[in-house]
Steps between C-alpha positions, in 0.01 A plus 500: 500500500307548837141506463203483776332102573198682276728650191644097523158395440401703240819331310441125581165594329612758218824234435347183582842427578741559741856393499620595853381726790625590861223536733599684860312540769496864709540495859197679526205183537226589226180395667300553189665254280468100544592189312146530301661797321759335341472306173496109505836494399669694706319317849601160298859661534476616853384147584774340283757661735328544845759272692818773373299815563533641823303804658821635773892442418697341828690720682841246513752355287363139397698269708839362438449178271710187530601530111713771411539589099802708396681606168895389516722782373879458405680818635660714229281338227243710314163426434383348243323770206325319253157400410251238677420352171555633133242702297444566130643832390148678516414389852892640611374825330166499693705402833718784431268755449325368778815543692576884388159614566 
């Protein structure tokens, strides 16, 4: 569902809860809206995870690290198809519907 930062709002306080929510920022630079407009929680958030959040993407590759991770394949062999882990015959149901739709 995509919804305006003010239609999100309205939730958080119609809900009073919120499970998830992706929060993008245009390329256009709103100069009406500041930190003091968000709620506590989400500036507690943006805080939380200040050192990860960047405002410009590089331009270049990241460089070439001394540790190199790679999957060994055996030529001629297939894949392996199966499961991670095993579920109970309602949650293969709900994976498989998941799956179709």
């Amino acid at each position: 569902m995509l919804i305006s930062g003010k239609e999100l709002l309205q939730e958080v306080v119609k809900n009073k809860e919120l499970h998830f929510a992706i929060v993008g920022r245009p390329k256009v630079i709103l100069t009406s809206t500041s930190l003091i407009d968000f709620l506590e929680e989400v500036k507690m958030l943006l805080d939380d995870f200040a050192d990860i959040i960047v405002d410009e993407f590089p331009n270049t590759l990241p460089p070439i690290r001394s540790i190199g991770h790679h999957i060994d394949l055996i030529l001629g062999e297939s894949l392996p198809n199966k499961v991670a882990y095993r579920l109970t015959p309602q949650g293969n149901e709900k994976v498989g519907r998941q799956v179709q739709s």
